[in-house]
C-alpha positions in Angstrom: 3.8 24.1 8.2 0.9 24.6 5.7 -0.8 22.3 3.3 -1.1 22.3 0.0 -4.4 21.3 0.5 -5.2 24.0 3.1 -5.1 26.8 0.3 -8.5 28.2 -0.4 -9.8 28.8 -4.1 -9.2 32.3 -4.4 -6.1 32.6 -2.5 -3.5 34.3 -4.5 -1.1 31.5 -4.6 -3.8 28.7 -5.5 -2.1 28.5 -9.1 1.0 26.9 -7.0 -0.9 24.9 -4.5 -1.8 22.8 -7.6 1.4 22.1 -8.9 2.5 20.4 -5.5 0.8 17.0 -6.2 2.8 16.8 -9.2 6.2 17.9 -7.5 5.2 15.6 -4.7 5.6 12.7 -7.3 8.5 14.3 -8.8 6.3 14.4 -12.2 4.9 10.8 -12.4 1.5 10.9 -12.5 0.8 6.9 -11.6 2.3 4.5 -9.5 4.1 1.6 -11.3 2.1 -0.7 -9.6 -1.6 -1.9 -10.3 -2.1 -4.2 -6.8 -2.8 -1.0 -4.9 -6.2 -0.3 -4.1 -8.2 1.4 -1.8 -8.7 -1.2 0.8 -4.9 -2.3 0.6 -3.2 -2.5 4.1 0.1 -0.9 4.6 2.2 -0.7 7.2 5.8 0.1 8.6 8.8 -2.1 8.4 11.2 -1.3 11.0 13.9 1.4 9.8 17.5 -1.1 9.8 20.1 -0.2 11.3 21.3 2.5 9.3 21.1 6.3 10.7 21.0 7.3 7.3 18.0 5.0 6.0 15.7 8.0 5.6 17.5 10.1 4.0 16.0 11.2 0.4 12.5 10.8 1.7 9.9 13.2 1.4 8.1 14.9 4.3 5.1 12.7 2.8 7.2 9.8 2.8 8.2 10.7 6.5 4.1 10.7 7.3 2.9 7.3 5.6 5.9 6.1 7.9 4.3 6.9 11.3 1.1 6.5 10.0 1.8 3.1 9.1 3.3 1.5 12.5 0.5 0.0 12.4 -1.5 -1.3 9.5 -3.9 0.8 7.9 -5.7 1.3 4.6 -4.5 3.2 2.0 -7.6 5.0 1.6 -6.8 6.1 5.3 -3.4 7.1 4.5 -4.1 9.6 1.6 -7.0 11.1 4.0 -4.5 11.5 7.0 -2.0 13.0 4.2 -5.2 15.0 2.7 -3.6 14.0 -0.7 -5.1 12.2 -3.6 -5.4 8.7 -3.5 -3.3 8.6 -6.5 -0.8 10.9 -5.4 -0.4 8.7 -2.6 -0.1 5.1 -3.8 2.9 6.8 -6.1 4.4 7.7 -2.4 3.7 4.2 -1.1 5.4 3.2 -4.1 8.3 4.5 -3.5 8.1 3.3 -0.1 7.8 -0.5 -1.3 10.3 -0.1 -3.0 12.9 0.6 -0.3 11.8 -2.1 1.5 10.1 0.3 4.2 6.5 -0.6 4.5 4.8 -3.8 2.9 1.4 -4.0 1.5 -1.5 -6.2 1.7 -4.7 -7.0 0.7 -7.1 -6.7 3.8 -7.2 -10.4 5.5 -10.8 -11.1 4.4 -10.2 -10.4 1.0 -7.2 -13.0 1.5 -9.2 -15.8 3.6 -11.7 -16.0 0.7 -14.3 -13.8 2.6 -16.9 -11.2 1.2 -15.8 -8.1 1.7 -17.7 -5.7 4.6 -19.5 -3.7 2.6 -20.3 -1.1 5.6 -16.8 -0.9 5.8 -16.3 -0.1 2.2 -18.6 2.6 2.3 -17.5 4.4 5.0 -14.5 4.7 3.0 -16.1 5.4 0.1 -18.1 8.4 2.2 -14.9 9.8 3.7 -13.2 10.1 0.3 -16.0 11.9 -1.3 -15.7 14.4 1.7 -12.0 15.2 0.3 
């Protein structure tokens, strides 16, 4: 299956490559929530019981699932997608919302510590390589 991102510039079809953020998100161009941030650990909640609990999900959707068995930053779940950041705390959104992953702020942020600022810019590096 190929990416939107995978399109190259002068491809013929790049016109529709950029239109499939926007219909990833069904047309919303933020998430409703403003606690999601780059360093924001997500992860999985077990499917319940119900055989049917994934249906009207995404593709996307279906990637931040395995993605997120276990925790991981956001950042490094819109770089494994190779979608915006933004695109994909709108997807995690959605995701919260049915109860299937939880989010986070990363422990040392929540104990009070300084954050690891090596850390943080590795992750700041790897997104500018988008």
């Amino acid at each position: 299956m190929r990416h939107w991102a995978d399109a190259a510039a002068d491809d013929d079809d790049a016109e529709e490559s950029l239109v499939r953020p926007y219909t990833i998100t069904q047309g919303r161009t933020a998430s409703a929530r403003d606690d999601l941030t780059l360093i924001t650990v997500i992860a999985t909640v077990s499917a319940p019981g119900d055989q049917h609990a994934d249906r009207g999900l995404q593709p996307e959707h279906r990637l931040i699932l395995r993605q997120c068995r276990t925790p991981v930053a956001l950042a490094e779940v819109a770089a494994g997608l190779r979608l915006p950041v933004a695109v994909t705390k709108i997807l995690v959104d959605d995701l919260l919302v049915r109860g299937r992953v939880t989010a986070r702020p990363p422990l040392t942020v929540v104990l009070g510590e300084e954050p690891d600022m090596i850390l943080l810019q590795a992750v700041k590096d790897a997104l500018l390589r988008l």
